[in-house]
N, C-alpha and C positions, 0 to 999 in steps of 0.2 A: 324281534326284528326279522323280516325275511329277507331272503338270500337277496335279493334285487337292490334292496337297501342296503346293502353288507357293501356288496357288489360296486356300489357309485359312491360309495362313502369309501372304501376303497382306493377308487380309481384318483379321484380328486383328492385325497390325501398322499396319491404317488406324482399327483402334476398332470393325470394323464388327460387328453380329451377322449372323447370315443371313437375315433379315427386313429389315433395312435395307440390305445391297445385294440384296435381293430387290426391295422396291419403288425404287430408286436406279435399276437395270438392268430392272424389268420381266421379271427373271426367276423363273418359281416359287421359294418356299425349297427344297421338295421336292427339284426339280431341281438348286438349287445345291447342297445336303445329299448327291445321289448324286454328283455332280462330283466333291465330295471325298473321299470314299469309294471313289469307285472307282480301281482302278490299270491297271486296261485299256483304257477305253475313254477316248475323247477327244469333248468336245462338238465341237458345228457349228463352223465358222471362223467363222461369225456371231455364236453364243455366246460364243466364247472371245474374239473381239475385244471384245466387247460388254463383259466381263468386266474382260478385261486395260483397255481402256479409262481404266475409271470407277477402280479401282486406280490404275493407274500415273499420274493426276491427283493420287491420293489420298497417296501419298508420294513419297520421293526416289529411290530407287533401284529398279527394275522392270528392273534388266540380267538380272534369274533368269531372267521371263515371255519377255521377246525370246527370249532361247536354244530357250526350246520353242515358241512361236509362228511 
């Protein structure tokens, strides 16, 4: 599974839209939008923490994100 798939399986399992962990993280939607879409490339370690973060507060199990982080 890659990180983009983690990523929105994730977000919709914490209720989020991509607007609201946009302003939550301070990350553009846009940019979160291409995160999961894409299957090549990998955000900054800054982003992805930043990311994985604000999620794995947000529910109980976040063992997928460790494995790729």
């Amino acid at each position: 599974m890659y990180f983009g798939e983690l990523l929105k399986k994730a977000r919709e399992s914490a209720e989020l839209s991509i607007n609201k962990l946009s302003m939550l993280t301070d990350i553009s939607p846009t940019y979160i939008s291409r995160i999961e879409k894409q299957k090549d490339k990998l955000p900054s370690n800054e982003i992805a923490f930043t990311l994985i973060s604000w999620l794995s507060g947000m529910q109980k199990d976040n063992s997928e994100f460790k494995k790729v982080a």
